[in-house]
Each structure stands twice: as structure tokens, then as C-alpha cells.
C-alpha positions in Angstrom: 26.3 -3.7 -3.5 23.9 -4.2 -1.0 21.4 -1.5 0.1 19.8 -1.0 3.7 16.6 0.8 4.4 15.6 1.3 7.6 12.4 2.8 8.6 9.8 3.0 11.3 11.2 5.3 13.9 9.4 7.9 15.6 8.6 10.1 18.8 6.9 8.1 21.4 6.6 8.6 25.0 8.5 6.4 27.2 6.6 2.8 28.0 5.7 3.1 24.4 6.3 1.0 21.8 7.7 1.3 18.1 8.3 -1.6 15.3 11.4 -0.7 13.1 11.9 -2.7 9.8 14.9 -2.6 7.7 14.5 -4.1 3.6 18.0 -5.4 1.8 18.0 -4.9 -1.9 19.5 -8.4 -3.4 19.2 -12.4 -2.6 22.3 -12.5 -0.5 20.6 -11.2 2.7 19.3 -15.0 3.4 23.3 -15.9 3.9 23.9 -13.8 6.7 23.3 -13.1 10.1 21.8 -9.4 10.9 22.1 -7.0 13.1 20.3 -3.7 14.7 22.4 -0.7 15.6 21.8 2.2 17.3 23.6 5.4 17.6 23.0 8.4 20.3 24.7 11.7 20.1 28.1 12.1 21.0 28.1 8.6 21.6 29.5 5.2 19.3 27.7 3.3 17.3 26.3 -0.4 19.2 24.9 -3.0 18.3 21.8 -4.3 20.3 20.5 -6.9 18.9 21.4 -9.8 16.6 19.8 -12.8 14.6 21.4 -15.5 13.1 20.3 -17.1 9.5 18.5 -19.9 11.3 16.7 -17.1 13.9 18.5 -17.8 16.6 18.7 -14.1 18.8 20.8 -12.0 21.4 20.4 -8.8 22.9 22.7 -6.4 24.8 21.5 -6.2 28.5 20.3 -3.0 28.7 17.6 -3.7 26.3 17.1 -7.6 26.9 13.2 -8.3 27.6 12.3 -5.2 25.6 13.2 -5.4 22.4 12.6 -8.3 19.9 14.6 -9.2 16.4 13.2 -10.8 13.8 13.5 -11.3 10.0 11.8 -12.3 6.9 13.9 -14.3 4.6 11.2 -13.9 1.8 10.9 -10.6 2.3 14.8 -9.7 3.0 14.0 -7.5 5.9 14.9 -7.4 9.2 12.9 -6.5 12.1 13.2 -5.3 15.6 10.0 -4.8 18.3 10.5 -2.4 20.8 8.3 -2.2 24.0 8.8 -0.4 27.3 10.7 2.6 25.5 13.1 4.5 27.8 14.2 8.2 27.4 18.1 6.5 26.9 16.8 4.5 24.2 16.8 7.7 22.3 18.9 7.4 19.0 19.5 6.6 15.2 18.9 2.9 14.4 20.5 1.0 11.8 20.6 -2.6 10.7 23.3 -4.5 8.8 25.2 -8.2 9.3 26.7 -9.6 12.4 29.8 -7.8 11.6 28.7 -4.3 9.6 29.6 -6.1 5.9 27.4 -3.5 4.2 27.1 0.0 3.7 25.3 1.9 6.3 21.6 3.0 5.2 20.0 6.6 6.3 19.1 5.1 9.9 16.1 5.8 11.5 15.0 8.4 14.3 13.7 7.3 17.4 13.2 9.8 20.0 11.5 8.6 23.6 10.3 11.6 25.7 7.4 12.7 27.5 
């Protein structure tokens, strides 16, 4: 079984800027495409961004221009850039495939506000 660690999140004032990374234990992590999620309270889980296994990326609009996915094969970690924070970006982040084939890790906190 696959395991997800996320890590990176933080408080940061909004217009800042945090870097999130996410490691995947085992080799399989080459063979698919990954995802970031993020969850606020009271609210579902969504997915924001996405990379494929040739690095190919989409983002959900509200965060488009912002926030940047990337991954390391070699390293099996995923990685997502986040710039301009806004207060609404405020949430648990998670990564996992395209289609949430893994279990969930712990997440990560990332609280925007002044």
C-alpha cells in the first residue's frame, strides 16, 4: 500500500507564498497521474490541481495563475507552489492520483490571514 506524506503548510499572510511537497513510499508513483486536494471546514474535499505522468498540468479556476504542480519522478514526490495566497485558500491540503487510488495521508495545514 501506498503512503502519502504531505508537508509544508503553514500560516502566511495573504499575497504570501508557501511550497507544499508530498513523498510516496514505493516505485509505482511514476505510473500515475497526481493530484493536490484541499479541504476547508464544513466544506468537501476538491481537487485543484493535477499533473499527468508526462507533466502535463491543470488547475481549477479559482486558483489558476497562482498555484503551480509539479513532481519529481526520482524523488516520488509531488509538488504544488503557491503564490498570491488568499484568506479562502485557507484549508487541509492533500495529494494523491488523478482519481484518489490511495489512501489519504495526514494533510497539511495552510492557514492565510493577516
Amino acid at each position: 500500500q501506498v503512503q502519502l506524506v504531505e508537508s509544508g503548510g503553514g500560516l502566511v499572510q495573504p499575497g504570501g507564498s508557501l511550497r507544499l511537497s508530498c513523498a510516496a513510499s514505493g516505485s509505482i508513483f511514476t505510473t500515475y497521474q497526481m493530484a493536490w486536494y484541499r479541504q476547508a471546514p464544513g466544506k468537501q474535499r476538491e481537487l485543484v490541481a493535477r499533473i499527468t505522468t508526462g507533466g502535463s498540468t491543470n488547475y481549477v479556476d479559482s486558483v489558476k495563475d497562482r498555484f503551480t504542480i509539479s513532481r519529481d519522478n526520482a524523488k516520488n514526490t509531488v509538488y504544488l507552489q503557491m503564490n498570491s495566497l488568499k484568506p479562502e485558500d485557507t484549508a487541509v491540503y492533500y495529494c494523491n492520483t488523478r482519481f484518489a487510488s490511495w489512501s489519504w495521508g495526514q494533510g497539511t495545514q495552510v492557514t492565510v490571514s493577516s
